[in-house]
Residue frames as qw, qx, qy, qz and C-alpha x, y, z in Angstrom:
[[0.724, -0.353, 0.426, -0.412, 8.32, -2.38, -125.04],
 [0.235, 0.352, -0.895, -0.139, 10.16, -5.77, -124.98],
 [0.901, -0.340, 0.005, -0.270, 8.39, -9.29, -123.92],
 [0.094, -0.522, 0.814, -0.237, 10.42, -11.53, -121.92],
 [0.885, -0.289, -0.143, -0.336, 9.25, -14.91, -122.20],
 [0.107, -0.560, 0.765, -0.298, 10.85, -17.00, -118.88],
 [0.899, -0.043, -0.421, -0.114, 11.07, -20.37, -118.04],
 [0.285, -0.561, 0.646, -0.432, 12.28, -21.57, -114.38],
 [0.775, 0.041, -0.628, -0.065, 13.47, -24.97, -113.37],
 [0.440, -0.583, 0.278, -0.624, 12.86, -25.66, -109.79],
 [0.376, 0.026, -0.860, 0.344, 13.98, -28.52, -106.55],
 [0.346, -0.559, 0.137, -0.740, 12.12, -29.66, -104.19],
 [0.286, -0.736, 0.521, -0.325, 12.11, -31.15, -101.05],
 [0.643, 0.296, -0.703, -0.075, 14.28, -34.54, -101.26],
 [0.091, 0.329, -0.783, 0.520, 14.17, -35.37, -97.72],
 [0.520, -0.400, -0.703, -0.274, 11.78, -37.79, -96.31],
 [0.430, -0.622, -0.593, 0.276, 11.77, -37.37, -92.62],
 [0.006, 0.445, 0.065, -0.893, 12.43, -33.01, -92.79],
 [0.333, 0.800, 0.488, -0.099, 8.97, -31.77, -93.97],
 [0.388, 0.491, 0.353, 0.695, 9.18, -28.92, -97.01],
 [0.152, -0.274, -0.300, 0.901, 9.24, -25.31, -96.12],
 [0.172, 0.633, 0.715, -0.240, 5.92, -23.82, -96.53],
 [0.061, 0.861, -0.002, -0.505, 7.03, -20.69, -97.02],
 [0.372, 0.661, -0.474, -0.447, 8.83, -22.17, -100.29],
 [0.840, -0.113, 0.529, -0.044, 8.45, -25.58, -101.62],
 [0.730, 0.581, 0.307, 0.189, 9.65, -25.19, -104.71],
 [0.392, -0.611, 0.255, 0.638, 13.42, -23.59, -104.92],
 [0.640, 0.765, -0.059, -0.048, 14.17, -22.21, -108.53],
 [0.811, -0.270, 0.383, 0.349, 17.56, -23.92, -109.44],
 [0.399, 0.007, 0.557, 0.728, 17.60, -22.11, -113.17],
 [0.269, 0.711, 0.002, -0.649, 16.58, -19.17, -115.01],
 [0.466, -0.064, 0.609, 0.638, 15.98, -19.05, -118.43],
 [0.406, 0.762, 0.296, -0.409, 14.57, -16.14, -121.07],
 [0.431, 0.364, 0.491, 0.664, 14.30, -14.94, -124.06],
 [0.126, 0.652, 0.408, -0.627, 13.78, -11.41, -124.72],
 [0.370, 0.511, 0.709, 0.316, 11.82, -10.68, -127.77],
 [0.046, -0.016, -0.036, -0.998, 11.33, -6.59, -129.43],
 [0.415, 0.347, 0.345, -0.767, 7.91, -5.24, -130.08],
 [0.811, 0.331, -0.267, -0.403, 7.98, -7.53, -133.43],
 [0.957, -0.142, 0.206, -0.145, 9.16, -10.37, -132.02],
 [0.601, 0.714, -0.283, 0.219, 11.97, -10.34, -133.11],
 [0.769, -0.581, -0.088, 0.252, 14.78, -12.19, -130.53],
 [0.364, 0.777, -0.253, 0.448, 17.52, -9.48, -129.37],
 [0.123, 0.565, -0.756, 0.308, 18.93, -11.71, -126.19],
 [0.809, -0.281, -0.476, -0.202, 18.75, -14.43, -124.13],
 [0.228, -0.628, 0.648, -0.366, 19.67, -14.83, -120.07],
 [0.939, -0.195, -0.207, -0.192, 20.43, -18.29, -118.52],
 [0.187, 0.565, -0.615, 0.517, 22.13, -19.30, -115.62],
 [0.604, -0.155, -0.744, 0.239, 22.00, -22.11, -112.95],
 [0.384, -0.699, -0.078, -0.598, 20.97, -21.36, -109.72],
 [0.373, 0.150, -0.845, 0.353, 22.64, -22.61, -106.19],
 [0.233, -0.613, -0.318, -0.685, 20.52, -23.67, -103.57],
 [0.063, 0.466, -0.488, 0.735, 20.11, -22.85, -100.19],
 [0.778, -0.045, 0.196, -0.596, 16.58, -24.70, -98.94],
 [0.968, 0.012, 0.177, -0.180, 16.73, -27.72, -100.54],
 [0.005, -0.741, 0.625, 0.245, 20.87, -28.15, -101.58],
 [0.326, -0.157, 0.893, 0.269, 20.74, -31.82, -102.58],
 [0.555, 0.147, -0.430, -0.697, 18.48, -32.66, -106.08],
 [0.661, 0.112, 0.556, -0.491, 15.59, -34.54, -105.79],
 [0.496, 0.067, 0.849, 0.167, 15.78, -37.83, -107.81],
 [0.351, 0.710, 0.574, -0.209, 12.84, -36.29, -109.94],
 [0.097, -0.904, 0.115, 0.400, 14.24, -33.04, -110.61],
 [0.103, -0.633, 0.651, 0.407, 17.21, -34.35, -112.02],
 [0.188, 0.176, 0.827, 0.501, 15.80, -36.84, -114.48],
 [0.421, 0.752, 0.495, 0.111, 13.44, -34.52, -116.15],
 [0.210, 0.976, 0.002, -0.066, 15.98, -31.77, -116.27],
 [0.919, 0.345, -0.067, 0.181, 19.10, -33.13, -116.61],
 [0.094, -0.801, 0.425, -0.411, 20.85, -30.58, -114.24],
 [0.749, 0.038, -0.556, 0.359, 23.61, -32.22, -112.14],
 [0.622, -0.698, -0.197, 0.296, 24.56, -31.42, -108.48],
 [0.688, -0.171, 0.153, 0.689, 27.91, -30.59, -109.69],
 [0.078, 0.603, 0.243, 0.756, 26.32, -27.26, -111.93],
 [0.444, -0.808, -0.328, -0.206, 24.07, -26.30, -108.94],
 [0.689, -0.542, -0.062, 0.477, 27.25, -26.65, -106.04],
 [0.523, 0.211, 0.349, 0.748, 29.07, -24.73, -108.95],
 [0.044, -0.743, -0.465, -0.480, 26.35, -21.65, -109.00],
 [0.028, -0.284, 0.271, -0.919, 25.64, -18.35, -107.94],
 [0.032, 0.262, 0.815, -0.517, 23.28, -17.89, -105.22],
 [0.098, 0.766, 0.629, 0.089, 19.78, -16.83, -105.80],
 [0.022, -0.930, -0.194, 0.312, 20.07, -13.15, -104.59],
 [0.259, -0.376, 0.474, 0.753, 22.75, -12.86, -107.34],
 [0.231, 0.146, 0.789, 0.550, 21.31, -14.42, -109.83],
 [0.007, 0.727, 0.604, -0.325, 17.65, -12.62, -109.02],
 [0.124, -0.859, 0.011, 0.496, 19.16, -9.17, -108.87],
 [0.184, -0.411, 0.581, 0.678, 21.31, -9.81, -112.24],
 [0.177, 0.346, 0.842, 0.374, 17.99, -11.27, -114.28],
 [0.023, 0.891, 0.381, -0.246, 15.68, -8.07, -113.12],
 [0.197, -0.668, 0.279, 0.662, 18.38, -5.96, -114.29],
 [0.283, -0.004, 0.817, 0.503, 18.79, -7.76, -117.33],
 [0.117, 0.780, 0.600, 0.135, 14.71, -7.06, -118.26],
 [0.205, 0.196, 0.045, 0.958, 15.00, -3.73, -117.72],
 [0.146, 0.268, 0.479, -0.823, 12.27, -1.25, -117.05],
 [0.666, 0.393, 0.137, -0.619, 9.60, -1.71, -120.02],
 [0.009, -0.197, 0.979, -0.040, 8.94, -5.37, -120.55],
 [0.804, -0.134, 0.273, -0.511, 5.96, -8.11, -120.20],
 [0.244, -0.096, 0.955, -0.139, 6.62, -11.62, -119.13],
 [0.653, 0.203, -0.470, -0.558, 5.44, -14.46, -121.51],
 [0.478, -0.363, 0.717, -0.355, 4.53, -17.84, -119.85],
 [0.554, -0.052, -0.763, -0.330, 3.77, -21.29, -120.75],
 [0.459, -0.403, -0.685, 0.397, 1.43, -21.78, -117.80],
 [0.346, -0.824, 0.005, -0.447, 0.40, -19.66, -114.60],
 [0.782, -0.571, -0.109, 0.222, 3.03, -21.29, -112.12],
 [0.794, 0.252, -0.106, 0.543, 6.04, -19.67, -112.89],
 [0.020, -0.638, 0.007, -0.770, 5.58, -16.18, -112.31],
 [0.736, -0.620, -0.183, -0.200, 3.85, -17.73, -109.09],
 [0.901, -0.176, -0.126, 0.375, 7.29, -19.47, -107.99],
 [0.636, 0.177, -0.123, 0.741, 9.60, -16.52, -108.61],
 [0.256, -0.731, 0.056, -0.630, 7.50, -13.76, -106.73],
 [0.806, -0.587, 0.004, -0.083, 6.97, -16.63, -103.42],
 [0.854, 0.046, -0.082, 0.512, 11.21, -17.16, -103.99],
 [0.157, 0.475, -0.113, 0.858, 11.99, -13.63, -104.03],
 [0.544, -0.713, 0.018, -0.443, 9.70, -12.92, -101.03],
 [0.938, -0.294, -0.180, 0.032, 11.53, -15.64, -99.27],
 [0.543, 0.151, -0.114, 0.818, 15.20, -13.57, -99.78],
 [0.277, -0.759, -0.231, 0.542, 13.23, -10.65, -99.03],
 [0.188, -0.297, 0.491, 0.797, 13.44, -9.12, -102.96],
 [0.228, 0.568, 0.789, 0.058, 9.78, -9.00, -103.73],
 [0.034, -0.821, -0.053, 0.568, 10.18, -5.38, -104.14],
 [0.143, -0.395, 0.549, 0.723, 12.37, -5.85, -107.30],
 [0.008, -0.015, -0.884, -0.467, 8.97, -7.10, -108.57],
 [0.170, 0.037, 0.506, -0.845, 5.99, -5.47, -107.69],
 [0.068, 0.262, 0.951, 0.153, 2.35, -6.98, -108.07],
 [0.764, 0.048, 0.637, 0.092, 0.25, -7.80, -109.38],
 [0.178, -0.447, 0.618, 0.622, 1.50, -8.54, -112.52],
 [0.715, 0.577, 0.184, -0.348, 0.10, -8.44, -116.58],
 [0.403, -0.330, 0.753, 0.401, 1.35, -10.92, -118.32],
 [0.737, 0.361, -0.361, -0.443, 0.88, -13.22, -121.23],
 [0.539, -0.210, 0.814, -0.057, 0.15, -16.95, -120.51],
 [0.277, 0.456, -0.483, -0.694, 0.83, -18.30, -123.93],
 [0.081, 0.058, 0.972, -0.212, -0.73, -21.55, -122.77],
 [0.267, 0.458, 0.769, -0.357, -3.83, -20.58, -122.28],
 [0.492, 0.591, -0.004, -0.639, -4.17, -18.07, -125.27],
 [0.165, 0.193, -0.834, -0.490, -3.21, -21.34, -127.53],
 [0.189, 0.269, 0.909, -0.256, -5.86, -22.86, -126.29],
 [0.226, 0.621, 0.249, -0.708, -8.08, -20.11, -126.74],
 [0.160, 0.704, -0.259, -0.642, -7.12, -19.70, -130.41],
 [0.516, 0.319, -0.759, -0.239, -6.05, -23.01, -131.79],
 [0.321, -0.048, -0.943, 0.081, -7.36, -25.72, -129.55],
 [0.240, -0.315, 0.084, -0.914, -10.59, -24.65, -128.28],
 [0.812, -0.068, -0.255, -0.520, -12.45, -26.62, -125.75],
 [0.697, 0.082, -0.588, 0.402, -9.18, -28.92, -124.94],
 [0.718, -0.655, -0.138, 0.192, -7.86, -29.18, -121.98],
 [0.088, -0.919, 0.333, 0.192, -4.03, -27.36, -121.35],
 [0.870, 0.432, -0.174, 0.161, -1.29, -28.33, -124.15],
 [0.690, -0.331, 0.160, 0.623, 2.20, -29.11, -123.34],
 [0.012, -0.830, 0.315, 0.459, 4.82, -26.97, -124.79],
 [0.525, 0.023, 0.845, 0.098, 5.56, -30.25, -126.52],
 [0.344, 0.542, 0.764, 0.071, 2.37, -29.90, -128.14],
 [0.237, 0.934, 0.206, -0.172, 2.28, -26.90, -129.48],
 [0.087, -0.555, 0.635, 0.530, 5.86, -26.92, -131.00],
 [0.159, -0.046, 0.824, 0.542, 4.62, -29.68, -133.16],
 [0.378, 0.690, 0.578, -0.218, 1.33, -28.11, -133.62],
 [0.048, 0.935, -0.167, -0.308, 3.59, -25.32, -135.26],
 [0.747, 0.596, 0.055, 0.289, 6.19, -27.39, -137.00],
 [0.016, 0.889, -0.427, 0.167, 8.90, -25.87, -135.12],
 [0.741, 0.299, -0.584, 0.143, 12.10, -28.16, -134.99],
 [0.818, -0.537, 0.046, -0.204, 12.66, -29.63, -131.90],
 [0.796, 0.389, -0.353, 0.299, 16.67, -29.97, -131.90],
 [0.097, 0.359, -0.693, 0.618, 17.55, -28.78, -127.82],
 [0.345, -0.211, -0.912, 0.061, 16.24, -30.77, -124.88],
 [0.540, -0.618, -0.426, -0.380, 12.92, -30.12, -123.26],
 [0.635, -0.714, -0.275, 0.104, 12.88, -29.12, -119.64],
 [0.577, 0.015, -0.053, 0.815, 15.71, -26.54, -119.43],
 [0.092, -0.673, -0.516, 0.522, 14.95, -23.42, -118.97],
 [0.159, -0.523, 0.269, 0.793, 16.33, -21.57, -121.68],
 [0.086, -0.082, -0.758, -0.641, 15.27, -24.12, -124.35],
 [0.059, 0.650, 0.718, -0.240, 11.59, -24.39, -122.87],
 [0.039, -0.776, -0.134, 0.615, 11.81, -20.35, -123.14],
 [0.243, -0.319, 0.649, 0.647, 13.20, -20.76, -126.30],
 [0.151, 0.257, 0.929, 0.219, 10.60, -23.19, -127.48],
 [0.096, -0.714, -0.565, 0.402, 7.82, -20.64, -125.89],
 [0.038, 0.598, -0.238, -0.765, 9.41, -17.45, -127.76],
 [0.076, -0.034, 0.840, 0.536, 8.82, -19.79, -131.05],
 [0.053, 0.429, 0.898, -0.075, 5.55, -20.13, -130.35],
 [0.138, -0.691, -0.237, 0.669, 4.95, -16.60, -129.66],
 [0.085, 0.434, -0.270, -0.855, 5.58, -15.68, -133.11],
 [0.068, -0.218, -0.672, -0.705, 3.51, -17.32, -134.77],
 [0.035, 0.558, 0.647, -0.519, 0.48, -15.78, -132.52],
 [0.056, 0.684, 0.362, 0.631, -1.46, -12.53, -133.95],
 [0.279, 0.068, -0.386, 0.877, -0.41, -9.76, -131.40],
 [0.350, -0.236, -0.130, -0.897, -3.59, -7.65, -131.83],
 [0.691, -0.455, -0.505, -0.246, -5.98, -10.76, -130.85],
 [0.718, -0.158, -0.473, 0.485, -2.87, -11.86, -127.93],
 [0.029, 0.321, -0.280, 0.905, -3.18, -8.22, -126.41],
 [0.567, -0.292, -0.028, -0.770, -6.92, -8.84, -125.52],
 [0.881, 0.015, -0.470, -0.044, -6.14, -12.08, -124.11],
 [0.407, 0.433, -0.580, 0.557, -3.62, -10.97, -121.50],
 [0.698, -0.454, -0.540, 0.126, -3.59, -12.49, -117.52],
 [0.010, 0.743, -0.304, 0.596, -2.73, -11.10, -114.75],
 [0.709, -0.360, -0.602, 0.072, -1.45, -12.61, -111.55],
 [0.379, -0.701, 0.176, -0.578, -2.28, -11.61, -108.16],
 [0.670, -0.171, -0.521, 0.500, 0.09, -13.82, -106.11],
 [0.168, -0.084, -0.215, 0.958, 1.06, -10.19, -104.73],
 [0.048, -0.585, -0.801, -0.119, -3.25, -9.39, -104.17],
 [0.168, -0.577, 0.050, -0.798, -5.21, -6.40, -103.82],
 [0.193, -0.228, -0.742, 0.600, -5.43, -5.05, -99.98],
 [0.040, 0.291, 0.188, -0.937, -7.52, -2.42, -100.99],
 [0.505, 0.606, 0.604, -0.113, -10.50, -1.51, -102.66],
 [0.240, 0.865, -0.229, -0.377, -8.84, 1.03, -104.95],
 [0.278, -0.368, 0.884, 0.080, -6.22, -2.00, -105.31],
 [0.677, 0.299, 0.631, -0.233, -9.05, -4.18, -106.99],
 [0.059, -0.227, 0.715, 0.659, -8.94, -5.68, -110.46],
 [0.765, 0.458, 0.287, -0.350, -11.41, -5.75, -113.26],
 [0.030, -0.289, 0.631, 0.719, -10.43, -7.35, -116.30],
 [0.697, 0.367, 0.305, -0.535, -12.62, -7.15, -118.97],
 [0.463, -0.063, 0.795, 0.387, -12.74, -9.97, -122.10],
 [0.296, 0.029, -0.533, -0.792, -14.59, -10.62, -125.22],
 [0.646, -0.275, -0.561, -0.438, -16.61, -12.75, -123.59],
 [0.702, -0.534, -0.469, 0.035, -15.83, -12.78, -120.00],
 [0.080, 0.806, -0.247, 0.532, -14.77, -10.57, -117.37],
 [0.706, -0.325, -0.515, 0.361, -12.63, -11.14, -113.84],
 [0.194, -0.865, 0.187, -0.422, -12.66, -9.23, -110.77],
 [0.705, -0.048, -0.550, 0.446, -10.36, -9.68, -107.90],
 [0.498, -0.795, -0.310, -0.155, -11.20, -8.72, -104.70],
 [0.023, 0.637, -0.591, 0.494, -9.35, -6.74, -101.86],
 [0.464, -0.046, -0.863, 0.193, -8.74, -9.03, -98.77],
 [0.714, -0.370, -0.386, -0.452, -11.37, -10.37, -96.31],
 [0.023, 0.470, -0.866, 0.166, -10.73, -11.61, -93.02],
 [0.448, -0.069, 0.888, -0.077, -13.24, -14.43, -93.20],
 [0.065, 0.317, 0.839, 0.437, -15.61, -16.02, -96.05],
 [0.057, 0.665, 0.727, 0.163, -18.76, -14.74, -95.07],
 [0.085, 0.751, -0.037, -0.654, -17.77, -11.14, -94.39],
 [0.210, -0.108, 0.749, 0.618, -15.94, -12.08, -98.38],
 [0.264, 0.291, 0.659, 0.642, -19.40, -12.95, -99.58],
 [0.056, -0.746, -0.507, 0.428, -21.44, -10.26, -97.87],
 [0.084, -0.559, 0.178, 0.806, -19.97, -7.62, -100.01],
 [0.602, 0.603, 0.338, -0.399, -21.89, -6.33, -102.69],
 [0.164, 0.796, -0.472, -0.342, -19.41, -5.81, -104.97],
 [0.157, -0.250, 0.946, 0.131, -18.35, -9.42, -104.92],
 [0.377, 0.350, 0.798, -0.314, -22.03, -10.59, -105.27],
 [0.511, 0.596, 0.092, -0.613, -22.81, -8.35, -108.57],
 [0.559, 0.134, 0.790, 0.213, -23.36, -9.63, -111.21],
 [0.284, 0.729, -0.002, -0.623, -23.27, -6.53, -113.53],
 [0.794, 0.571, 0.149, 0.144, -22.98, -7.07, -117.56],
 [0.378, -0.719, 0.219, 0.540, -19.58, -6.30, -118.07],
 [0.412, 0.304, 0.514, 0.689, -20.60, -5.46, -121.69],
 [0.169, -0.798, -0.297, -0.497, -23.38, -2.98, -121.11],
 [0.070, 0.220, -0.354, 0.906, -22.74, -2.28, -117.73],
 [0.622, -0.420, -0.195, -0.632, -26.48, -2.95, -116.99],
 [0.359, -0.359, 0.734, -0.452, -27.25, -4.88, -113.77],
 [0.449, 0.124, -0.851, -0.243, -28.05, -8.44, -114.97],
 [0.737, -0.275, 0.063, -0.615, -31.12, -9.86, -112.95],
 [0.077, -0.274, 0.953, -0.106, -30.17, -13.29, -110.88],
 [0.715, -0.127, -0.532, -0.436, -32.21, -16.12, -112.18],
 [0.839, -0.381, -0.336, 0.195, -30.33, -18.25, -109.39],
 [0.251, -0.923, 0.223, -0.188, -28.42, -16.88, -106.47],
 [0.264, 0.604, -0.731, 0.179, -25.07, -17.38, -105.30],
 [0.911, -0.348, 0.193, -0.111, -25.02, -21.26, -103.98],
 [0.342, -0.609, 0.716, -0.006, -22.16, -23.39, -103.03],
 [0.898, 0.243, -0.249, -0.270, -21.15, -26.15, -105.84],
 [0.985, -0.107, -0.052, 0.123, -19.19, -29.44, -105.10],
 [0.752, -0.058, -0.234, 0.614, -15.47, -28.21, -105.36],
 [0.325, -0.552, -0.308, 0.703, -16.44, -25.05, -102.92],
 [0.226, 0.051, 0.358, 0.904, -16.78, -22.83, -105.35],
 [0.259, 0.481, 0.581, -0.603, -19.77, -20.48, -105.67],
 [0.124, 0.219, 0.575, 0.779, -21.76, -20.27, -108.83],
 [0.219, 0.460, 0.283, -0.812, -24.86, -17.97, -110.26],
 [0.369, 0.418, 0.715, 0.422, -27.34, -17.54, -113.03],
 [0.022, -0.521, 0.003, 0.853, -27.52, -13.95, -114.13],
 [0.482, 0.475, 0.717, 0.169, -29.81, -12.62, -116.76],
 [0.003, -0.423, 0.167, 0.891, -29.10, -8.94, -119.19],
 [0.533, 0.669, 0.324, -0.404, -31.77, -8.04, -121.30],
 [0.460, 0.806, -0.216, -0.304, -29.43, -7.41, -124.13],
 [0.039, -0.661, 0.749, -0.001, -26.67, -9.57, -123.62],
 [0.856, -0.048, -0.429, -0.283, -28.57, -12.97, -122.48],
 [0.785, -0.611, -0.003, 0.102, -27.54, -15.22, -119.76],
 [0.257, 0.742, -0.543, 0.298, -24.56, -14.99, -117.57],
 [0.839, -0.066, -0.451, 0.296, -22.67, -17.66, -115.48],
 [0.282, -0.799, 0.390, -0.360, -21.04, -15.97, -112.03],
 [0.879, -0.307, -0.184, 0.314, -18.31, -18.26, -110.24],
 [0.272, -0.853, 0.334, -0.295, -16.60, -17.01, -107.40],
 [0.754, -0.100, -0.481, 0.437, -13.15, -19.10, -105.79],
 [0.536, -0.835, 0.096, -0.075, -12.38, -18.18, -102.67],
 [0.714, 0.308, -0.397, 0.488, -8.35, -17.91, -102.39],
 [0.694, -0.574, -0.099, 0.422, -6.24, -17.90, -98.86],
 [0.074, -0.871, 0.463, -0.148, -3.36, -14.85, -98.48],
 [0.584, 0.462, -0.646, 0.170, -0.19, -16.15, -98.95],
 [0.114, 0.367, -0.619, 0.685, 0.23, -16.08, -95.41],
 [0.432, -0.457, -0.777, -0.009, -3.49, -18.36, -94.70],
 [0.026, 0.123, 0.532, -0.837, -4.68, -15.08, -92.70],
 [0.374, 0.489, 0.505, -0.605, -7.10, -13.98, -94.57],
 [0.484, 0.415, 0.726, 0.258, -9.12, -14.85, -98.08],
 [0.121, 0.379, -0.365, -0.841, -9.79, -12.99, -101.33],
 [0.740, 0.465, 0.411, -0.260, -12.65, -13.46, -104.31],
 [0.065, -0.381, 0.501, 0.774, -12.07, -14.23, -108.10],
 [0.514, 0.491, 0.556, -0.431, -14.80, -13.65, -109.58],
 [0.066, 0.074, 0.752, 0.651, -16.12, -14.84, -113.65],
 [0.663, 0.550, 0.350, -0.369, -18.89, -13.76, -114.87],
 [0.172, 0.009, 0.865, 0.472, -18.77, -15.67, -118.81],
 [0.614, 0.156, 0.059, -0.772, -21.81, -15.27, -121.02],
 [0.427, 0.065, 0.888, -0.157, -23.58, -18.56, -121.39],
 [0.522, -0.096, -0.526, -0.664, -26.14, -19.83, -124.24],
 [0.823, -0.233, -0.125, -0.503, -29.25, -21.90, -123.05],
 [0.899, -0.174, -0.388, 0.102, -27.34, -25.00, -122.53],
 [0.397, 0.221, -0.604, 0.655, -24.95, -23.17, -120.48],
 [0.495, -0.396, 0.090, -0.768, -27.96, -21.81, -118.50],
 [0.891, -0.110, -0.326, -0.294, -28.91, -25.32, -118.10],
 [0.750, 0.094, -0.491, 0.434, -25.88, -26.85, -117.07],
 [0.121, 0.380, -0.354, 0.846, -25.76, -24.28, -114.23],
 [0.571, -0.368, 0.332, -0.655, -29.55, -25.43, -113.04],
 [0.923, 0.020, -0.385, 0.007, -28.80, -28.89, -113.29],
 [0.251, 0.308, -0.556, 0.731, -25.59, -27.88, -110.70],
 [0.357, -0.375, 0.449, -0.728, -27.96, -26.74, -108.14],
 [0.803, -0.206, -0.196, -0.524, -30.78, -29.21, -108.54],
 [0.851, 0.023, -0.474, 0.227, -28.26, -32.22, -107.98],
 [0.038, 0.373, -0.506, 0.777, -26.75, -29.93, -105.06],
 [0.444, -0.261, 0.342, -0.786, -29.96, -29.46, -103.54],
 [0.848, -0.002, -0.444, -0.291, -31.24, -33.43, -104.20],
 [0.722, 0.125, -0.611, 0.300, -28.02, -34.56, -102.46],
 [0.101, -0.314, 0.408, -0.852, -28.47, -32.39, -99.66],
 [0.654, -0.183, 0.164, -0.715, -32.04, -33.69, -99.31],
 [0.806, 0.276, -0.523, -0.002, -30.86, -36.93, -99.86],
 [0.446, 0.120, -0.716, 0.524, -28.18, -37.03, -96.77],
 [0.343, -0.286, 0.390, -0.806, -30.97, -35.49, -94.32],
 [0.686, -0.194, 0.085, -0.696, -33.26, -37.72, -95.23],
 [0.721, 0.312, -0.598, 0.162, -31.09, -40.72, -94.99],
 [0.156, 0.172, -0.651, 0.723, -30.08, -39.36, -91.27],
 [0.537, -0.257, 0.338, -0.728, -33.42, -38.93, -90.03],
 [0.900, -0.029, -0.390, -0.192, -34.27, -42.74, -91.31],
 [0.690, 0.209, -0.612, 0.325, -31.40, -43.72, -89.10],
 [0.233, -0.288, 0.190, -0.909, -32.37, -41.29, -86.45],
 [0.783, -0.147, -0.003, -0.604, -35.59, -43.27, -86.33],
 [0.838, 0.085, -0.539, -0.013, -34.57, -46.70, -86.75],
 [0.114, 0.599, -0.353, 0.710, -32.74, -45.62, -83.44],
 [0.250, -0.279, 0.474, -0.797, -35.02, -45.06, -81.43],
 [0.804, -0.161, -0.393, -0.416, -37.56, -48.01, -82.38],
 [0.822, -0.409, 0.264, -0.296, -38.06, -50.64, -79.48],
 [0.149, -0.276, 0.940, 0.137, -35.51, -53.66, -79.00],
 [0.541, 0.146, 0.791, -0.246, -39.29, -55.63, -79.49],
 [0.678, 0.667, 0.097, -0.294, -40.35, -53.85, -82.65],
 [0.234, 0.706, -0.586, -0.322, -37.18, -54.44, -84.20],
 [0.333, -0.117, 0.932, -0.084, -37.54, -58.02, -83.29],
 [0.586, 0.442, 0.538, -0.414, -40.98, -58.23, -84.62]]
């Protein structure tokens, strides 16, 4: 099994008064990988410009952080060449290495848009090498550049940033100096391409935290009615984990829990609600994360201030409510 780690440089829409296509706002303008053996070890590399059809003139932006010129792009093969000659190129036993979760995102919603999402079927287990540096060497931070983690590593920094090839390059460096064995138990999966089904449903399970992903819904409250979304099982033991607090709505929509395993100790539950590509109908991803006391805490300190401000804006409206209805004379008085 090879890894491929890619890197895609992408236009988008330069025109002020013609709105962006919905159905792709982001064109992919350049391809670039590395493909790495089962010891890491690099044994090729694709890259190749990308003409485009959606958005054909470069946005001002675009071209000064990547340094691509009109004159390459006008000069390029079209996407459904270049698509069909980079899938070929991976071959048939592979995993895609990312810096990030948006890439993989951009080249499934581009390929759907030619109508070549088939050459890529979902969802997909990767490795987002982003987030397992974090994990490993920067725990706690927020997400490092690629930047930042070449010179966390000491790795020489002699082709320019934002390309696709050298980014992928930069990203394949990085990659070796990981520990495979941990970076196996660390691996993502994205579900641009979602489960429809319940058989279709993901579990992944962590060292400390497990995600599910839900088949599709066609509105929120059928979404959280299901039991399956709502559980809130240990996904070490397997035991059913007793809710201290139930699912409630926290400030950026999101639904959290307080879950309690006899053996295990508290769990945390947050649920996002995500839209189908196609805004028909919604899906769950669901964390449960084990938690120590203060994470327990920090979870009823969430509601209390929920449920304060709530009682806060009623009782703010009924004061105004009243004040309303008082007399023109008492108000005078």
């Amino acid at each position: 099994m090879n890894y491929v780690v890619v890197d895609f440089e992408w236009n988008q829409n330069p025109y002020r008064k013609v709105p962006a296509n919905r159905r792709m706002p982001f064109e992919i303008i350049e391809i670039g990988a590395v493909m790495l053996d089962e010891n890491l070890k690099e044994i090729d590399r694709f890259s190749q410009t990308v003409r485009p059809k959606l958005y054909k003139k470069l946005h001002y932006k675009t071209k000064e952080i990547t340094g691509i010129t009109q004159r390459e792009l006008d000069r390029s093969d079209p996407f459904k060449f270049v698509a069909v000659d980079f899938m070929l190129w991976c071959g048939d036993d592979y995993t895609f290495c990312t810096w990030g979760d948006t890439d993989l995102i951009e080249l499934q919603r581009n390929l759907k848009y030619y109508g070549l999402l088939d050459l890529l079927p979902g969802p997909i287990r990767y490795y987002n090498l982003q987030k397992m540096f974090r994990y490993m060497y920067m725990p706690g931070t927020e997400a490092a550049s690629l930047e930042t983690a070449t010179d966390f590593f000491h790795i020489s920094k002699d082709k320019k940033f934002h390309r696709a090839v050298n980014d992928a390059a930069y990203t394949a460096e990085i990659f070796k100096h990981y520990d495979l064995e941990k970076a196996d138990r660390l691996y993502s999966v994205d579900y641009y391409q979602n489960p429809k089904t319940r058989d279709e449903e993901i579990y992944l399970v962590y060292d400390d935290c497990s995600e599910f992903v839900s088949r599709e819904f066609n509105t929120r409250e059928e979404l959280m009615a299901d039991k399956e979304v709502r559980s809130t099982r240990c996904f070490l033991c397997g035991r059913a984990a007793r809710k201290k607090l139930y699912w409630f709505t926290g400030r950026t929509k999101a639904h959290y829990c307080l879950a309690y395993c006899p053996e295990h100790g508290y769990i945390s539950g947050n649920i996002k609600i995500k839209k189908t590509d196609d805004d028909k109908k919604c899906y769950a991803v669901k964390t449960l994360r084990l938690v120590d006391e203060a994470g327990a805490e920090h979870i009823r300190t969430m509601k209390k201030d929920i449920i304060d401000k709530r009682w806060d804006r009623r009782h703010r409206g009924t004061s105004r409510r009243q004040a309303g209805t008082e007399s023109p004379q008492k108000k005078k008085e």
